[in-house]
C-alpha positions in Angstrom: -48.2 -105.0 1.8 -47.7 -107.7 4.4 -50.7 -108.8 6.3 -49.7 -110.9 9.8 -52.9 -112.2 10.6 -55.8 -112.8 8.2 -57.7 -109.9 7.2 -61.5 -109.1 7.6 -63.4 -106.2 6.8 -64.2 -103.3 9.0 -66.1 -100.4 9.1 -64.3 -98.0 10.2 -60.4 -96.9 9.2 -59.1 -94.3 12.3 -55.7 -92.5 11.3 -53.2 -90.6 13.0 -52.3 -87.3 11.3 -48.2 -86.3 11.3 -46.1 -87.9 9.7 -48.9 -90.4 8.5 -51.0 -88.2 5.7 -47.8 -86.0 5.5 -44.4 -85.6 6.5 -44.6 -83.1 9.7 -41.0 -82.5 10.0 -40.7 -79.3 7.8 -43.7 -77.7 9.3 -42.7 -78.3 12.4 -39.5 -77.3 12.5 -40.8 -74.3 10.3 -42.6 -73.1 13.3 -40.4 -74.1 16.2 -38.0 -71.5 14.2 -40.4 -68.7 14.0 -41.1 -69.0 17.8 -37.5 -68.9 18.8 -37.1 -65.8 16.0 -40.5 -64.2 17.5 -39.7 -64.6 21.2 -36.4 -62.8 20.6 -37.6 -59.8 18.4 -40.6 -59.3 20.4 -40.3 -60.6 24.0 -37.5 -58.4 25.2 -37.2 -60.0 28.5 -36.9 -63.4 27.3 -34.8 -62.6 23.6 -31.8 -63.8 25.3 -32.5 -67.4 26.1 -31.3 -69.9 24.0 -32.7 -72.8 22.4 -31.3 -75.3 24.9 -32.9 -73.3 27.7 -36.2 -72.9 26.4 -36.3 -76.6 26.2 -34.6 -76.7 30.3 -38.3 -75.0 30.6 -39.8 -77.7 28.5 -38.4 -80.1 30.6 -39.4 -78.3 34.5 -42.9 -78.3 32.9 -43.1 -81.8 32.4 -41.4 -82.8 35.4 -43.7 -81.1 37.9 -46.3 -81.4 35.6 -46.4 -85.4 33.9 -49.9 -85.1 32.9 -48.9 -82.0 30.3 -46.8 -84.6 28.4 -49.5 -85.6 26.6 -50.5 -82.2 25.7 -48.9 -80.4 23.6 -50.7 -77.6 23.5 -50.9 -77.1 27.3 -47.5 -77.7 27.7 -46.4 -75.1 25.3 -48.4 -72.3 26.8 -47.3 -73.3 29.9 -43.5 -73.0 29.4 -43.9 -70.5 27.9 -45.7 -68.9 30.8 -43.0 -70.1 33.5 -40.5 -68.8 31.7 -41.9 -65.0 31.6 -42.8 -65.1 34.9 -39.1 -65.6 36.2 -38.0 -63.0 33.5 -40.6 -60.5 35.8 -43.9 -60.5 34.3 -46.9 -60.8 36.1 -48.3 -64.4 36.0 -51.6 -62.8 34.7 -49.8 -61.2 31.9 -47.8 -64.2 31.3 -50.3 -66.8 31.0 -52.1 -64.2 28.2 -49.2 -63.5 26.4 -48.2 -67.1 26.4 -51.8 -68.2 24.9 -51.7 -65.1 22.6 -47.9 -66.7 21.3 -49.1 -70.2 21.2 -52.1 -69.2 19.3 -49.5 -67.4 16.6 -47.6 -70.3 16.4 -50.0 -72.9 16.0 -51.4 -70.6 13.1 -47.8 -71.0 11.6 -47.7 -75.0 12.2 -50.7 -75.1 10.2 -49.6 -72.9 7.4 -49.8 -76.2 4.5 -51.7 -78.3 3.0 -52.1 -82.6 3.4 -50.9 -83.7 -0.3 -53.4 -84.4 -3.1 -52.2 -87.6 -2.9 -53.3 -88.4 0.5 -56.6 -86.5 0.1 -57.8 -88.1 -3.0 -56.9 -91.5 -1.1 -59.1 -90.5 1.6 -62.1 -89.2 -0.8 -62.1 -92.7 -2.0 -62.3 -94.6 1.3 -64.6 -92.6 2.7 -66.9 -94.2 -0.2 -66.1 -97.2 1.7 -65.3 -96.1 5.6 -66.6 -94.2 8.0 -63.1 -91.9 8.7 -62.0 -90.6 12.0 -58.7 -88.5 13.2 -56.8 -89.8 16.6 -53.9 -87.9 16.9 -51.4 -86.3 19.8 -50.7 -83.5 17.8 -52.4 -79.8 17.8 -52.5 -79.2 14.2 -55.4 -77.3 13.1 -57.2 -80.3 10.8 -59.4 -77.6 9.0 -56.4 -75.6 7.8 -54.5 -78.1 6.2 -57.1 -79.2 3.7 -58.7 -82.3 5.9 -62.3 -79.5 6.8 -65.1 -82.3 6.5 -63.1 -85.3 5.6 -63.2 -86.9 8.8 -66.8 -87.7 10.7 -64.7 -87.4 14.3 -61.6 -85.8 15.0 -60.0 -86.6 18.0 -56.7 -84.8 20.2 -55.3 -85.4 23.2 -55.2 -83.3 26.0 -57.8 -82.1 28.2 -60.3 -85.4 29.0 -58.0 -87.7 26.5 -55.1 -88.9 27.3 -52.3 -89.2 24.7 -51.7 -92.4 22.7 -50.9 -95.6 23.2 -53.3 -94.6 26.0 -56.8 -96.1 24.8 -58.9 -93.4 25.8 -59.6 -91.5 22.2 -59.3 -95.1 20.6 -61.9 -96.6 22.9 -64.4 -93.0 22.5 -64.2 -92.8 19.0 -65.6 -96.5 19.0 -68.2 -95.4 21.1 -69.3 -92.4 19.4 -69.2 -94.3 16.0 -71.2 -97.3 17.5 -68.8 -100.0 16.8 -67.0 -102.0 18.8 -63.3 -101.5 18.7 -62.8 -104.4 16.5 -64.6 -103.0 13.8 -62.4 -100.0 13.3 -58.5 -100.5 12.4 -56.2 -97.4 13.1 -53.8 -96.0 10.1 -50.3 -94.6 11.8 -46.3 -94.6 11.5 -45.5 -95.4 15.0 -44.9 -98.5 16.5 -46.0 -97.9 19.6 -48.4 -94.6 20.0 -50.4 -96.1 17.0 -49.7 -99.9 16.3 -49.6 -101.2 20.4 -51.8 -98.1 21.4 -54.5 -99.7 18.8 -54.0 -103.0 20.1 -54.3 -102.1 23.5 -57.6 -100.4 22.8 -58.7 -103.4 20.8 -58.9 -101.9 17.1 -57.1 -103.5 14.2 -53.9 -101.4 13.1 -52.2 -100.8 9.4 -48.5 -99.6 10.3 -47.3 -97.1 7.8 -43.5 -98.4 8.0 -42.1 -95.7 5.0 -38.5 -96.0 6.9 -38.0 -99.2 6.5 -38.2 -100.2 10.7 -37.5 -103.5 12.3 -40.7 -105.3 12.8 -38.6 -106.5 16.4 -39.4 -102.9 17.5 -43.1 -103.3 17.6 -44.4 -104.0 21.2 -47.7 -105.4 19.1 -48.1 -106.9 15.4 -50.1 -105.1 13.4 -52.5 -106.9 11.4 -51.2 -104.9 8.4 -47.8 -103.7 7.1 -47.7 -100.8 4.4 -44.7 -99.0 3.1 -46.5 -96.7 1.5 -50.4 -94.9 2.2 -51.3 -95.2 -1.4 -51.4 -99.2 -0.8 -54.3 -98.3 1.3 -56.2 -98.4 -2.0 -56.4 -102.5 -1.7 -58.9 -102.0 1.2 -61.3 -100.4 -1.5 
């Protein structure tokens, strides 16, 4: 645990979600393989593009659509869409089979549950801390175990704009009642969690569990943890 500026107490601890309270990479790659498997097996017109061209749609999408980038959710459906309307489906039918799809998938991206470990951390704090979610993911937060832990839950798309952006930082502070100062934010990334924090004026607790260069942080974090569980010090 390595603290770079003095610590004081706050009342509220914020954290992101993937790769923070678990590690997201074999969920999500679970699911990105069960769309790819799904879209060939059951979207005939679109079972012979490849991985590399369904992310060529990825890519269009974002290009004439920048604001999507921060939405993953949005962005998914709407690839998805483009795509079977240039393989000849209606763009009515398209949109709704692309939501239907998404909705399959993000049942399959939530298909686990947060580790005991990082749920019986977050029993404890909330003894302490009011707890919120700010995260630029889509999983679904009641599915994988974290239903009533958290007093606000936060994602970006729609009205909030994607980390480092300060927009969910800076509501969360207002619906909670404290100024941003008051809260610090839990997350593994320097810069959508540790400089998006700062930006918004919170305190921040970098997860670093990879061991990264503190020279690739665009802010200092007023904490350094290698591991959640040394959360328990804040208690």
């Amino acid at each position: 645990m390595i603290f770079y500026r003095s610590w004081s107490p706050v009342q509220a601890l914020s954290f992101d979600l993937d790769d923070t309270l678990y590690d997201n990479w074999p969920y999500i790659h679970r699911a990105e393989q069960w769309l790819i498997n799904h879209l060939k097996t059951e979207v005939h017109a679109v079972a012979h593009l490849t991985t590399s061209q369904w992310q060529s749609y990825k890519r269009r999408i974002i290009k004439k659509h920048p604001e999507l980038k921060g939405d993953v959710s949005a962005c998914r459906v709407a690839w998805l869409s483009l795509a079977f309307v240039e393989h000849g489906m209606p763009s009515t039918e398209a949109q709704s089979l692309a939501e239907q799809i998404f909705q399959q998938f993000l049942a399959v991206r939530s298909d686990f549950t947060v580790p005991e470990s990082s749920l019986a951390l977050l029993r404890k704090l909330k003894t302490r801390y009011r707890l919120v979610a700010i995260t630029n993911g889509n999983v679904d937060i009641d599915k994988i175990g974290l239903a009533g832990v958290f007093e606000l839950e936060l994602k970006a798309g729609g009205a909030f704009k994607a980390k480092p952006a300060a927009d969910m930082y800076l509501y969360a502070s207002q619906v909670l009642g404290l100024a941003p100062h008051q809260i610090a934010h839990v997350g593994d990334h320097c810069v959508t969690d540790v400089a998006g924090a700062a930006k918004a004026g919170y305190r921040s607790i970098w997860l670093n569990q990879h061991s990264q260069k503190a020279r690739k942080l665009q802010a200092l974090p007023d904490i350094e943890i290698s591991q959640l569980a040394q959360l328990q010090h804040l208690l």
